[in-house]
C-alpha positions in Angstrom: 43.0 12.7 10.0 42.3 16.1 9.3 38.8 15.6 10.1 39.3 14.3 13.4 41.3 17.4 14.1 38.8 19.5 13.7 36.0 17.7 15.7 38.6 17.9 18.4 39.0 21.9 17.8 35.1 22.1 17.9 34.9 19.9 21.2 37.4 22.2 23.0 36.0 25.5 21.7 32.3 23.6 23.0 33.9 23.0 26.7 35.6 26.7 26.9 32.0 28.2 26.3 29.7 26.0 28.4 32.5 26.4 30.8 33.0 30.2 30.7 28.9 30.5 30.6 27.5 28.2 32.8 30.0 26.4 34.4 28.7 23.1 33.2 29.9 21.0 31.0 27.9 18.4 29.3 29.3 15.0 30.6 30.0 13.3 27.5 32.1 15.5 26.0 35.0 14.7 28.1 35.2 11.1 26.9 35.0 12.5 23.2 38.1 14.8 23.7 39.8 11.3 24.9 38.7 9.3 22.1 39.7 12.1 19.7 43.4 13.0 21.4 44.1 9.5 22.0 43.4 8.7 18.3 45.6 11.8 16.9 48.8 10.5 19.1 48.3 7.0 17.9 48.3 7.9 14.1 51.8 9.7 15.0 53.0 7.0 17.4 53.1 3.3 17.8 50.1 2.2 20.0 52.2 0.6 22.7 54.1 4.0 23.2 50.4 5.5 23.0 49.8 3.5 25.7 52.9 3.9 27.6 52.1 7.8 27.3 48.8 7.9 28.5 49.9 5.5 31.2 52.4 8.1 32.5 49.9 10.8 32.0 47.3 9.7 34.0 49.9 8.5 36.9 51.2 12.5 36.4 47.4 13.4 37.4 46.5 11.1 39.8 49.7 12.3 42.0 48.6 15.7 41.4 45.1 14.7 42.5 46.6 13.7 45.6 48.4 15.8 46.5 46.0 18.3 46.0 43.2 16.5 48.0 46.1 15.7 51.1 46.5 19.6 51.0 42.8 20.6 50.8 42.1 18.0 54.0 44.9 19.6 55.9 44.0 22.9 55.2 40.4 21.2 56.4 38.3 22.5 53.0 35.9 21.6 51.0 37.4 19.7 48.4 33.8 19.7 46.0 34.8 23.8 46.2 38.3 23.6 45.7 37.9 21.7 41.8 34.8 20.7 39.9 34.8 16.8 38.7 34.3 18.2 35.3 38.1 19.6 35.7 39.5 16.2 36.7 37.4 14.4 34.1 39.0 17.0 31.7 42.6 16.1 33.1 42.1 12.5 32.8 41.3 12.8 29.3 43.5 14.9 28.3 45.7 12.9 29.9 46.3 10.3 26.6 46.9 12.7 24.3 50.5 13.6 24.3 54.3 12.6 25.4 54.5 12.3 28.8 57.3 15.3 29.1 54.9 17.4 26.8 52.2 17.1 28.6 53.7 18.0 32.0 55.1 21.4 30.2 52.1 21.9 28.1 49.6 21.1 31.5 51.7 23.2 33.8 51.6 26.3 31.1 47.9 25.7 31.1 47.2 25.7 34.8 49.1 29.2 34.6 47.6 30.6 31.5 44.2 29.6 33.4 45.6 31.7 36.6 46.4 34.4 34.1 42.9 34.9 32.3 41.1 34.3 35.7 43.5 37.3 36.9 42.0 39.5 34.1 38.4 38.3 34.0 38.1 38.4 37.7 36.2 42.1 37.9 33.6 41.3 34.6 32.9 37.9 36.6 29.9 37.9 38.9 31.2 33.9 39.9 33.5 33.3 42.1 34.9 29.8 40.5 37.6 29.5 37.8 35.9 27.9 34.7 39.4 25.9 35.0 38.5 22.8 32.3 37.2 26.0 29.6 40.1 28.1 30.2 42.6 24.8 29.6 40.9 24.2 26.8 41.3 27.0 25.1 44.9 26.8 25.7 45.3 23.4 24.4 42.5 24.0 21.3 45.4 27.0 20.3 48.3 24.6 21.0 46.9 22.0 18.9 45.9 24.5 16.2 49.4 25.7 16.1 50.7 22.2 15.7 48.0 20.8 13.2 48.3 24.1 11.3 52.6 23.8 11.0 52.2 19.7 10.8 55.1 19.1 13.3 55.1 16.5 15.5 56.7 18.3 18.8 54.0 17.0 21.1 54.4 13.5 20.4 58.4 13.6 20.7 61.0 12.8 23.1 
């Protein structure tokens, strides 16, 4: 267990730096951080709950994917500028890896600590785009590091 915990550290450190340098992230990757976050739930949780979860999850994102692309046609913009398929691969994976309440708190809190470091990086930044999938990941490889670190099982809990 403890090994797949740190190959899921490793992947999300590996996303926030091809992210924050080049602004692409290998493809495979994603899939990998599924695999691995879908695996750590499921040795904490039943597998139909994991299921149920990740069901919820990914209905959670694909509303917000909707709503997002209704507002970027009626705002008539670009929607391949608005948000890079590597961040909604990223969501989508990310997507079975927790409770379905803790993962609307913990993605909301990332989409804002995202907001924040963009804020502060903004003048070092010669780019224009949010590295938005490295910036998440960060915030999810510390959350995960907390809870691995303190063995609780908050993020899987209702």
């Amino acid at each position: 267990m403890w090994f797949l915990k740190l190959i899921l550290i490793i992947t999300l450190l590996i996303v926030l730096y091809q992210d924050c340098r080049d602004r692409l992230v290998y493809w495979f990757l994603y899939p990998v951080i599924g695999v691995l976050v879908f695996a750590v739930q499921s040795c904490y949780l039943p597998l139909e709950l994991v299921f149920l979860n990740s069901g919820l999850n990914l209905l959670f994102i694909l509303i917000l994917l909707g709503t997002s692309f209704l507002y970027i046609k009626f705002r008539k913009l670009s929607f391949q500028n608005a948000i890079g398929i590597g961040d909604v691969l990223f969501f989508i994976f990310l997507s079975f890896g927790f409770a379905t309440i803790s993962f609307i708190v913990l993605f909301v809190f990332s989409l804002l600590f995202s907001l924040l470091l963009h804020f502060v990086f903004q003048n070092r930044n010669q780019l224009k785009t949010v590295p938005l999938a490295g910036y998440m990941s960060l915030f999810f490889g510390v959350v995960y590091v907390v809870t691995f670190c303190s063995d609780s099982t908050i993020l899987y809990a209702y």
